[in-house]
C-alpha positions as CSV (number, residue, x, y, z in Angstrom):
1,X,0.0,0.0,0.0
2,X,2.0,3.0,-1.1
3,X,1.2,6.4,-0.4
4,X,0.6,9.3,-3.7
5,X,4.2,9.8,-5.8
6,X,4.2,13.6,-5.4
7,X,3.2,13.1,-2.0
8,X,6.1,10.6,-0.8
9,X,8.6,13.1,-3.2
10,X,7.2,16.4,-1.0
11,X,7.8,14.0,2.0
12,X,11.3,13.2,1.6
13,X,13.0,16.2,0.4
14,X,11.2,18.2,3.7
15,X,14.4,16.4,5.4
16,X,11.6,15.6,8.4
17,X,11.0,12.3,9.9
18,X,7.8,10.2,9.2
19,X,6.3,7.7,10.3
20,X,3.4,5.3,8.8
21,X,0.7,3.5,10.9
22,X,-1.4,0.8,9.0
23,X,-5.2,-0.2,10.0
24,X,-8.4,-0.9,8.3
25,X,-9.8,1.9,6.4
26,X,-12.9,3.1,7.4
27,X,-16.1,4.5,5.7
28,X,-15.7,7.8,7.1
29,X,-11.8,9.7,8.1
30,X,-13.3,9.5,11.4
31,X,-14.1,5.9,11.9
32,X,-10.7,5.6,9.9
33,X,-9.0,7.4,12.8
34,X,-10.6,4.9,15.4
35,X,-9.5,2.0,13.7
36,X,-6.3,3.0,13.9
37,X,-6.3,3.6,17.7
38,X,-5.3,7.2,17.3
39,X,-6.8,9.4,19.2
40,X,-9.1,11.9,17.3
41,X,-7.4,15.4,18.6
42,X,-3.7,14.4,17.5
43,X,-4.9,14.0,13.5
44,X,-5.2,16.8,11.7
45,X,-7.5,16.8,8.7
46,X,-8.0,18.8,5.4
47,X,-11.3,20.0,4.2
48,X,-11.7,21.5,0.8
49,X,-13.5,24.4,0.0
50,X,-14.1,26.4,-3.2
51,X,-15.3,29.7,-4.1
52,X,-16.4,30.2,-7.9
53,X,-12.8,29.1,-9.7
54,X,-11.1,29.5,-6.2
55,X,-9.8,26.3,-4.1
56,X,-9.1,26.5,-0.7
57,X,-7.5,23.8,2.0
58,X,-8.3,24.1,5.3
59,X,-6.6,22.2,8.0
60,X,-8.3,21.5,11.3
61,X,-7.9,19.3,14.4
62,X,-9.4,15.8,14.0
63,X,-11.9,16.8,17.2
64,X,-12.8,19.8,15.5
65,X,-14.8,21.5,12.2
66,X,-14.0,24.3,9.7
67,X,-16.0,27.6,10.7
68,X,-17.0,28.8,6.8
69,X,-18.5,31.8,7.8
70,X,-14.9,32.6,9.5
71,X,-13.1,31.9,6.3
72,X,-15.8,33.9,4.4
73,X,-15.1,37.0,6.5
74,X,-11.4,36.8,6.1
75,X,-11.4,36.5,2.6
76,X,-14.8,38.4,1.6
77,X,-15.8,35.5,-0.6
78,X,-18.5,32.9,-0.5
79,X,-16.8,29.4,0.3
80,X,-18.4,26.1,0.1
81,X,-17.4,22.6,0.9
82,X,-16.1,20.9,-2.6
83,X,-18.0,17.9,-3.9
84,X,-16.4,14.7,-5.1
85,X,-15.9,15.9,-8.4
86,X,-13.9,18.6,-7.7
87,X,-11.9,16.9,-4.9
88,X,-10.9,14.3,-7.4
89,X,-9.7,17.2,-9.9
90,X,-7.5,18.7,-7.2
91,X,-6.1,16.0,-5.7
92,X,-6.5,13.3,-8.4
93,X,-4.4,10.7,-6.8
94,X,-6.3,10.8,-3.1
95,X,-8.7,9.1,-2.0
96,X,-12.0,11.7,-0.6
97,X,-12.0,10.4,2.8
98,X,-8.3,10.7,2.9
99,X,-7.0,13.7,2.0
100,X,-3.6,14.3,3.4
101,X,-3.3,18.0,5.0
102,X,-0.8,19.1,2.5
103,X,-1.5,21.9,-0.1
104,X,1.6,23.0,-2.1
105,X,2.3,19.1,-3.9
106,X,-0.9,19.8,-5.7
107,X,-0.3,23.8,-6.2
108,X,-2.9,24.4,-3.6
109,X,-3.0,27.4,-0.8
110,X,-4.0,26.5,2.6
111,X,-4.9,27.9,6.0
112,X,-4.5,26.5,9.2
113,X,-6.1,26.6,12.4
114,X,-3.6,28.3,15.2
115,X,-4.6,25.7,17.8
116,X,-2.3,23.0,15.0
117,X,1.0,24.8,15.7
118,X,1.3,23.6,19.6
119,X,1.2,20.4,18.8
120,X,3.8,18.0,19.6
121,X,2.5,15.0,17.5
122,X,0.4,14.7,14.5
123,X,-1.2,11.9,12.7
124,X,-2.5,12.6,9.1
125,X,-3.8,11.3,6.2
126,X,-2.2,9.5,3.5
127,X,-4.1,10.0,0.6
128,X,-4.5,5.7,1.0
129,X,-7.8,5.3,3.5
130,X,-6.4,3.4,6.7
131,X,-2.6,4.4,6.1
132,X,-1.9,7.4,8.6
133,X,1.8,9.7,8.8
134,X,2.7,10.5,12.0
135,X,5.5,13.3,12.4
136,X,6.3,15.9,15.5
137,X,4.3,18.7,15.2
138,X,7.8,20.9,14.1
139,X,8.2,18.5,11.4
140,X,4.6,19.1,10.1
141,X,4.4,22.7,10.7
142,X,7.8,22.6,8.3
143,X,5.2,21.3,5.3
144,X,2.8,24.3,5.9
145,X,5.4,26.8,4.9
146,X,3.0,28.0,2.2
147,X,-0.1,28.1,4.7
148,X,-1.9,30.8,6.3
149,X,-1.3,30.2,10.1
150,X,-2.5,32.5,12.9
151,X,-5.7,32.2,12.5
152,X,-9.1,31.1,14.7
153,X,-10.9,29.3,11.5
154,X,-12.6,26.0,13.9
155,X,-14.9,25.2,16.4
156,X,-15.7,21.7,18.0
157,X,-17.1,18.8,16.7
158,X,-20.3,19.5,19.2
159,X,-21.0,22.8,18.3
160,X,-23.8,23.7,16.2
161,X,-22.5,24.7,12.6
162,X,-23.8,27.6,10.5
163,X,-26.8,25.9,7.7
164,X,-24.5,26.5,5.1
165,X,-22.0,23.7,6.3
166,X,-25.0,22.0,7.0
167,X,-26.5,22.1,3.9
168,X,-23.5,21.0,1.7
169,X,-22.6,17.8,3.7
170,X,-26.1,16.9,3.6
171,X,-26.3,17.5,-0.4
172,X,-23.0,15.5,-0.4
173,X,-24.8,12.5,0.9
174,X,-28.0,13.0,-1.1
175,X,-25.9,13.1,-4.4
176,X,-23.9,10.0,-3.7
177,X,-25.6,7.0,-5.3
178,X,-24.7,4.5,-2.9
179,X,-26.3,6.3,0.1
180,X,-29.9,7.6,-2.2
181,X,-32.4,5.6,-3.5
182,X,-32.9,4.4,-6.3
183,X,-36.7,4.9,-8.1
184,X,-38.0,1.0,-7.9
185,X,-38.0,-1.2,-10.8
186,X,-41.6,-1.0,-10.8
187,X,-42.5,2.6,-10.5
188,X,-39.9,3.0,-13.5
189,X,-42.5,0.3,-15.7
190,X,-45.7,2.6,-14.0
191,X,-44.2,5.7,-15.9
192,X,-43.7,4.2,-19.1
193,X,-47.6,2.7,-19.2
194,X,-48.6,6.3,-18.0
195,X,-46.5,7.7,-20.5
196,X,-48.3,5.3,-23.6
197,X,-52.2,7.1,-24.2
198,X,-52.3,3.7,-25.9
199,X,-51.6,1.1,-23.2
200,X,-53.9,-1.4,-22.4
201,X,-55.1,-2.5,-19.0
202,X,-53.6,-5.9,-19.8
203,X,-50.3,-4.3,-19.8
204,X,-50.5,-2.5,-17.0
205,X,-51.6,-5.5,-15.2
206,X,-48.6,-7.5,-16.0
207,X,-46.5,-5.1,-14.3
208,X,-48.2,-4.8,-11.4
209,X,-48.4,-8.9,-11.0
210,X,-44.6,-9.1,-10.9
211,X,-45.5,-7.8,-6.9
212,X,-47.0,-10.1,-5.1
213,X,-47.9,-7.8,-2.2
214,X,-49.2,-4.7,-4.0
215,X,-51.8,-7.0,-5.7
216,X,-53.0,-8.6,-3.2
217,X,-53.5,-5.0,-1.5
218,X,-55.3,-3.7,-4.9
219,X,-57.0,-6.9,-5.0
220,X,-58.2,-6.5,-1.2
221,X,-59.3,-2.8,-2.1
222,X,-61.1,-3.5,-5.9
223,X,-63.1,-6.4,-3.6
224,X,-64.0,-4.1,-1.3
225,X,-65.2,-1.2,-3.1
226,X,-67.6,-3.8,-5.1
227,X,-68.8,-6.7,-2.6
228,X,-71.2,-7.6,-5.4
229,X,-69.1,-9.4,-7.8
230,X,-65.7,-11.4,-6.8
231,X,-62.8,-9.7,-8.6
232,X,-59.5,-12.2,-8.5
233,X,-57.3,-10.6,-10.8
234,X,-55.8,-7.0,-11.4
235,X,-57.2,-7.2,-15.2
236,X,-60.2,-7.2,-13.6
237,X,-60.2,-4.7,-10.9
238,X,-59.0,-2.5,-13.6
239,X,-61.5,-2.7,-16.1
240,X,-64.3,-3.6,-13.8
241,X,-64.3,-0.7,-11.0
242,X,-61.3,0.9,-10.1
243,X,-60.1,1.9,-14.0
244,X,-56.7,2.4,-15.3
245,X,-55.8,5.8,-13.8
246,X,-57.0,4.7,-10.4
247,X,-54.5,2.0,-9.8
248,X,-52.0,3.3,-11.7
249,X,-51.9,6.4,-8.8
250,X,-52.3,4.0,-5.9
251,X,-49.4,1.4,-7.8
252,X,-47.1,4.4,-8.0
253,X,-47.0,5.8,-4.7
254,X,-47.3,2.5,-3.1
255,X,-43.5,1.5,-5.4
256,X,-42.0,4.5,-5.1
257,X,-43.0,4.7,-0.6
258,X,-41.0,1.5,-0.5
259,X,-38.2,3.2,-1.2
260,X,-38.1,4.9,2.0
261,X,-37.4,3.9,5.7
262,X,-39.3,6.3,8.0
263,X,-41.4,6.4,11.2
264,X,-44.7,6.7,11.4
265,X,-45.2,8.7,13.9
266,X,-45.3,12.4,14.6
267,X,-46.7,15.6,11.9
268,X,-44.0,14.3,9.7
269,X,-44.3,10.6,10.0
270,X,-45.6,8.1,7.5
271,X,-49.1,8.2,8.7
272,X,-49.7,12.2,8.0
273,X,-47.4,12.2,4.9
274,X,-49.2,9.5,3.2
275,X,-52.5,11.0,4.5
276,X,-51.5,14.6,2.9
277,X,-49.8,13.7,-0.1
278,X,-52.9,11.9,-1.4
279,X,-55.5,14.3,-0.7
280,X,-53.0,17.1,-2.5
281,X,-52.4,14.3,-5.1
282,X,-56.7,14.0,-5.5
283,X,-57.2,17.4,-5.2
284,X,-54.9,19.1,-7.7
285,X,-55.8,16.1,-10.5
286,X,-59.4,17.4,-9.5
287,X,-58.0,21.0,-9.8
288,X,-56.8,20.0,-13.7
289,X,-60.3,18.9,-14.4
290,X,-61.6,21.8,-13.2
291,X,-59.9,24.3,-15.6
292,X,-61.1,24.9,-19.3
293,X,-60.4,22.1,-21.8
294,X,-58.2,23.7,-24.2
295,X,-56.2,25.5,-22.0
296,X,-56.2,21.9,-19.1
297,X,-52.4,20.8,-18.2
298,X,-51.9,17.1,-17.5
299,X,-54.4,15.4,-15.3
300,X,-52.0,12.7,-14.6
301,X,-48.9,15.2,-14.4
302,X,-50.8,16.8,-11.8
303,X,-51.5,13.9,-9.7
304,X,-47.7,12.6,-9.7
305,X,-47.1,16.4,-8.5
306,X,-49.0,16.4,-5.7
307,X,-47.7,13.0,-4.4
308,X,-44.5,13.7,-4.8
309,X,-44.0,17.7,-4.0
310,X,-43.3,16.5,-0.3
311,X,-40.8,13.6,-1.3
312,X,-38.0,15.7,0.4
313,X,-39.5,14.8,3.9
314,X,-39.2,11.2,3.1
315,X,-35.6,11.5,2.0
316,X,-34.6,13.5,5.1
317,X,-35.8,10.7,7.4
318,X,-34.4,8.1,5.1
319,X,-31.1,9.4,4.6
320,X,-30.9,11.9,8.2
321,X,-33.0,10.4,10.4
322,X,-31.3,12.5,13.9
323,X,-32.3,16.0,11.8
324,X,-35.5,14.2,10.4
325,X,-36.4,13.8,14.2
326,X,-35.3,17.0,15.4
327,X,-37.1,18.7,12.6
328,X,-40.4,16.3,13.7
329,X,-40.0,17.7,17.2
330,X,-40.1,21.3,15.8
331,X,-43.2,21.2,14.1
332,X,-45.3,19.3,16.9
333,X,-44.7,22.0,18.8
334,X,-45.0,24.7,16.9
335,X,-47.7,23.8,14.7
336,X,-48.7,27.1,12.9
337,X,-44.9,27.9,12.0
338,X,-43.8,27.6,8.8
339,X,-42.4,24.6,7.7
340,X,-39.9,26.0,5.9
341,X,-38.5,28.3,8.8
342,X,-38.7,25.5,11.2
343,X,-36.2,23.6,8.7
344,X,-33.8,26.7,8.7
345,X,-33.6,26.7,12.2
346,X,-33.4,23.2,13.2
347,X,-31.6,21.4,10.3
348,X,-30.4,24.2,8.0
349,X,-32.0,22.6,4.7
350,X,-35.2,22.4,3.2
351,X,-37.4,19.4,2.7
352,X,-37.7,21.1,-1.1
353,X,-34.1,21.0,-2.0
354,X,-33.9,17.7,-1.1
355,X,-36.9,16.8,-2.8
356,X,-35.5,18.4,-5.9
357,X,-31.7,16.7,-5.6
358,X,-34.1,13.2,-5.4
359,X,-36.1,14.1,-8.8
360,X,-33.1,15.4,-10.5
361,X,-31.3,11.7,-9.4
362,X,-34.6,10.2,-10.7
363,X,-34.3,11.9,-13.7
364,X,-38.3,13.1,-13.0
365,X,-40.2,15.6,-15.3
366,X,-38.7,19.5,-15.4
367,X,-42.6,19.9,-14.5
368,X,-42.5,17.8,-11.2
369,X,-39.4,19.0,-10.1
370,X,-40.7,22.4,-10.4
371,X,-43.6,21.4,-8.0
372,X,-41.3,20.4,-5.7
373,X,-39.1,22.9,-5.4
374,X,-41.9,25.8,-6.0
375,X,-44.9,24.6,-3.9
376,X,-44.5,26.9,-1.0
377,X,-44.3,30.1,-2.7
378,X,-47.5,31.3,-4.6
379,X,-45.2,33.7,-7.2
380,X,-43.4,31.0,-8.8
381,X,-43.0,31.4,-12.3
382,X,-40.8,30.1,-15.1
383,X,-42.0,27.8,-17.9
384,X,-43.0,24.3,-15.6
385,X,-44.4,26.5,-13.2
386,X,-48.3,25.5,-13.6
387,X,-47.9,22.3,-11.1
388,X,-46.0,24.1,-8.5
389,X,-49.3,26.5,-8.6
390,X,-51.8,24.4,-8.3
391,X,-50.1,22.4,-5.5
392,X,-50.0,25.3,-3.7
393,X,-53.4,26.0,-4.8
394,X,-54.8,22.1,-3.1
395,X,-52.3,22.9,-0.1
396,X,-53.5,25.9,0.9
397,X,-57.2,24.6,0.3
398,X,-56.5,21.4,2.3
399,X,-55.2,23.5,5.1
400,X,-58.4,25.2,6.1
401,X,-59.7,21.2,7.0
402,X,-56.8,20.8,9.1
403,X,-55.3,18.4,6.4
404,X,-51.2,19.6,6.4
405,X,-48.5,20.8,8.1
406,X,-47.0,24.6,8.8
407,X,-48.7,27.8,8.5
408,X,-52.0,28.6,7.0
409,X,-51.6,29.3,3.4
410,X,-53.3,32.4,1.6
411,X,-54.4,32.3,-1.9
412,X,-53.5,35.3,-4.1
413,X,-56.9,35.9,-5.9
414,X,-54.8,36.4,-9.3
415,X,-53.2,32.9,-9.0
416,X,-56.5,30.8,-9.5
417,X,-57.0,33.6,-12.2
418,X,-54.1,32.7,-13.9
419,X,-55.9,29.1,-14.6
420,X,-59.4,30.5,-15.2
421,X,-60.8,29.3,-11.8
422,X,-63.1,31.1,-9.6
423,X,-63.4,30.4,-5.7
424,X,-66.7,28.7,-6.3
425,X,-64.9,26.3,-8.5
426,X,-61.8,25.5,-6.0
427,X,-64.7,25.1,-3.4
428,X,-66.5,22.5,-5.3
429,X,-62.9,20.9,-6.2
430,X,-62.4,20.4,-2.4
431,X,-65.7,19.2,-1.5
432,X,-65.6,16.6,-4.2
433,X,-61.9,15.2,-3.0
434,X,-63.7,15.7,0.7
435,X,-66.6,13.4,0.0
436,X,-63.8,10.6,-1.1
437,X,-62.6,10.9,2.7
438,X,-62.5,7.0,3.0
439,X,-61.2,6.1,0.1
440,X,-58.0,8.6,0.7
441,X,-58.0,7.2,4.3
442,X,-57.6,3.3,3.3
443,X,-54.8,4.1,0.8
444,X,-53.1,6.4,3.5
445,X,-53.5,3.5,5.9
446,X,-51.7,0.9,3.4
447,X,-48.8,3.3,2.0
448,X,-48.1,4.1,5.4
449,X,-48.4,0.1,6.5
């Protein structure tokens, strides 16, 4: 296991005296560090940050984390963490979770935290995951001759970072593929069918089949909703009762939840998301409807818009669950506060963004991902913005029955006029998704199951 070729050249002709200490690599430099029985405040680490063409390596204790908003004030710019990409481009030979604390091999400037200098040992990284260099703290102050030195740039690992730090190391994690998941097999073969005006209920059928679980759940449902006749096949529930569009809304949501490991408890839990993202699902297909024929978007489009505009909550608990339970704290007890303000608060991230980093990685419709990451403010505009409107529109509507988290929504009277709707018409919308109540309330109850 052999450490970078610039890096062991920059090593040898410092004249210092280094030593290596093997273990097993870790999935984190952290759990790397533990590994190796070193403890955590004699490392130092790198962190890289970048500022529109600008690179910037800043060296901090093991124990502690880089204070952006310091850096930003020192150099008047707007720093953020790099992402893979860029690491790789800098330091092409290192691996990401081991990036040795050494900027001027790879024609890099640095800054260091002041507490570094009064050390008298230091462990760091190799560039190799589980291979560590330990030198006296002279001999690796004698690397940083290039480095900016006297300054306060860190704070401890316990202390509450700015949302900006926040934000990037969570997008860091969304964006990996390993860690986000993937759109199932099966909600992928649900967009095609609603994709084809031409497919058959035969088709769709098929697919459906090839799960076991979520046909015997449709199956239960189509049966239940017509005790005359027995139905025993999804063909049948489809062309008898329930219709093509029907279980092609409940067979998507029901694919695409499984995706997700969440609790069901709490105002965010699986119980009120499932409950709220299919009466906004209902209400802004019913919404569609309701405008004039020539000018009607996508019934369907609207439907997948409402079901998935709150996707971002589901990540968070997936991927975050200690900020998806702080965040569900938060808004149990502070009901009427926004949502949205709650998030920048407690978590420093939105549920939208990361609903809109998960459509982007499913490679979603411009038009959904607009409803996701538009759906809270009533003046969104832009090409795909229709969706994002009328999701608002059904949110704020919902809201007034108690059906919904966060503050009461108002509706601009010139947004339902952009669509040619009157208030009489959004009231008979809600009314009719209101007097399907059970109907919601049983597919709430399995989604959430």
């Amino acid at each position: 296991m052999n450490i970078p070729a610039r890096l062991k050249t920059y090593l040898a002709n410092s004249h210092g005296h280094f030593k290596g200490r093997l273990s097993i690599a870790g999935d984190s430099f952290e759990k790397s560090v533990t590994l190796a029985g070193i403890p955590l405040h004699k490392t130092v680490k790198a962190v890289m940050l970048k500022s529109g063409k600008a690179s910037l390596m800043a060296l901090v204790r093991g124990d502690q984390q880089v204070d952006i908003s310091v850096i930003n004030r020192l150099f008047k710019r707007e720093f953020t963490l790099c992402d893979e990409g860029e690491i790789h481009r800098l330091m092409p030979e290192c691996g990401v979770q081991a990036l040795p604390p050494l900027a001027e091999p790879y024609g890099l400037r640095a800054i260091m935290d002041s507490s570094i200098v009064g050390m008298d040992k230091v462990y760091f990284a190799s560039g190799v995951a589980g291979l560590f260099i330990r030198a006296s703290g002279e001999d690796f102050i004698r690397l940083q001759q290039q480095s900016w030195k006297s300054y306060s740039i860190a704070v401890e690992q316990t202390t509450v970072m700015s949302a900006e730090p926040s934000r990037e190391i969570m997008r860091k994690q969304v964006q990996t593929v390993n860690d986000l998941p993937a759109m199932p097999g099966l909600a992928i073969e649900l967009i095609r069918i609603r994709n084809n005006p031409f497919a058959h209920a035969s088709e769709l059928a098929a697919i459906i089949e090839q799960d076991p679980s979520l046909t015997a759940q449709l199956l239960r449902y189509a049966n239940a909703s017509a005790p005359q006749e027995r139905i025993e096949s999804v063909e049948q529930a489809i062309v008898r009762g329930l219709g093509m569009d029907f279980v092609l809304d409940i067979a998507f949501g029901l694919s695409l939840g499984r995706a997700f490991n969440n609790p069901k408890n709490g105002p965010l839990g699986l119980d009120n998301f499932w409950r709220h993202s299919l009466y906004c699902a209902a209400l802004t297909q019913t919404l569609c409807n309701a405008i004039e024929f020539t000018r009607r978007p996508s019934v369907g489009m609207g439907y997948l818009a409402g079901l998935l505009h709150n996707f971002g909550i589901l990540l968070l608990g997936h991927l975050f669950p200690a900020q998806f339970d702080r965040l569900n704290s938060a808004v149990e007890k502070a009901p009427g506060h926004s949502i949205l303000e709650l998030e920048r608060e407690s978590i420093g991230v939105s549920h939208t963004e990361m609903g809109l980093w998960l459509m982007e990685a499913w490679d979603m419709p411009k038009a959904i991902s607009e409803a996701v990451i538009g759906h809270h403010n009533p003046a969104h505009s832009g090409d795909f913005s229709t969706y994002a409107n009328l999701v608002y529109i059904a949110n704020a509507l919902l809201k007034r029955h108690g059906i919904g988290e966060g503050a009461d929504m108002v509706i601009p009277p010139e947004l339902p006029a952009r669509f040619g709707l009157s208030e009489a018409q959004l009231e008979a919308a809600l009314a009719s998704v209101l007097q399907g109540r059970e109907e919601l309330e049983f597919m709430a109850a399995r989604m959430a199951a």
